[in-house]
C-alpha positions as CSV (number, residue, x, y, z in Angstrom):
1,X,-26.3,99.0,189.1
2,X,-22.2,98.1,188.9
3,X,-21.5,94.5,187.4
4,X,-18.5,93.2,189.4
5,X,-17.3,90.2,187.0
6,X,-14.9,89.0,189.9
7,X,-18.1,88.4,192.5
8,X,-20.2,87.2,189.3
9,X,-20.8,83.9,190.7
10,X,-21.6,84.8,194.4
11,X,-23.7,87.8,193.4
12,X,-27.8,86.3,193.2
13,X,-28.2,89.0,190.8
14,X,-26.0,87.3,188.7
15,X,-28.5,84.6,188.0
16,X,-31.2,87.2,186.6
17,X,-28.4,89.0,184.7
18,X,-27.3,85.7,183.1
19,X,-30.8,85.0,182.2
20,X,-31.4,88.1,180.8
21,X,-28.5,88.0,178.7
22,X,-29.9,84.4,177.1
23,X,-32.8,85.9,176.6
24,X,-31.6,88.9,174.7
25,X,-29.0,86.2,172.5
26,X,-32.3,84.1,171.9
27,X,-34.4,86.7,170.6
28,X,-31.3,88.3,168.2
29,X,-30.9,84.4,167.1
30,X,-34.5,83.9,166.5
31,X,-35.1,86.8,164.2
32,X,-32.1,86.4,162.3
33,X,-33.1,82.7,161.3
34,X,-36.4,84.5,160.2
35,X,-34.2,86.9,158.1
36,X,-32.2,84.2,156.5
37,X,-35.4,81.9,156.1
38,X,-37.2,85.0,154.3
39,X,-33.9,85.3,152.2
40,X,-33.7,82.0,151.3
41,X,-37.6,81.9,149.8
42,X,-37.3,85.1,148.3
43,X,-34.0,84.7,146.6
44,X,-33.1,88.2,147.5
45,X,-30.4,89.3,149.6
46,X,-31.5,90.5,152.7
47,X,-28.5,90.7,155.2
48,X,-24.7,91.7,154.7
49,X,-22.9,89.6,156.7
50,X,-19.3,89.9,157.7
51,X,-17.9,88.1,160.6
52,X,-17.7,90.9,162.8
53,X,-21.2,92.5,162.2
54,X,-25.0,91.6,160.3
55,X,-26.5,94.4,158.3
56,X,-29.5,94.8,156.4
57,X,-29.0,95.0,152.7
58,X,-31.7,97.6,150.6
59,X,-34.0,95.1,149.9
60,X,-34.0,93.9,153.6
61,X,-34.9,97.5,155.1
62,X,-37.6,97.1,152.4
63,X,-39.0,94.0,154.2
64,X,-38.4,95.8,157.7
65,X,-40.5,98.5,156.4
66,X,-43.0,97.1,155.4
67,X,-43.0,94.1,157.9
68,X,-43.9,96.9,160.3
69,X,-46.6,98.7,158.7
70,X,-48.0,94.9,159.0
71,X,-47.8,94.4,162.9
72,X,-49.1,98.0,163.2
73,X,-52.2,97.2,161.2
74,X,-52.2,93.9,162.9
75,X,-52.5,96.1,166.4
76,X,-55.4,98.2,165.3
77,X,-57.2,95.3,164.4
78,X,-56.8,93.5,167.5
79,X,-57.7,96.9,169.1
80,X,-60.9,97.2,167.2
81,X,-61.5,93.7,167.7
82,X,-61.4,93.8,171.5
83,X,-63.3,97.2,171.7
84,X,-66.3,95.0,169.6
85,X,-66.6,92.7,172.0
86,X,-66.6,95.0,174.9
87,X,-69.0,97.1,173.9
């Protein structure tokens, strides 16, 4: 699919584009607040930031790390859960 910026506004996929686009922003704003938040009770550095780009420092790969073997083991328990109760 082309993107033709100078039909942008008469295009009605322009609308779910746009929407999309907020959407994406929201979600990139939203963890990032968790980053900073996490940062801030910690005390540890866990994001370079620069004005032209956001990085995770050491300790924040650390936390991304580990944060996922959480929502993985999260997963299997809902799986297990819900294979209980079907059974």
């Amino acid at each position: 699919m082309s993107f033709d910026l100078m039909n942008h506004q008469r295009d009605p996929r322009s609308h779910h584009i746009t929407l999309c686009c907020r959407a994406a922003t929201n979600h990139r704003l939203e963890r990032l607040t968790l980053l900073l938040r996490h940062e801030h009770q910690v005390g540890v550095k866990l994001l370079n930031r620069s004005t032209r780009a956001v990085s995770l420092t050491d300790a924040g790969q650390v936390l991304l790390r580990r944060s996922q073997s959480v929502v993985d083991l999260t997963a299997r328990i809902h799986s297990e859960l819900r294979s209980r109760a079907a059974a």
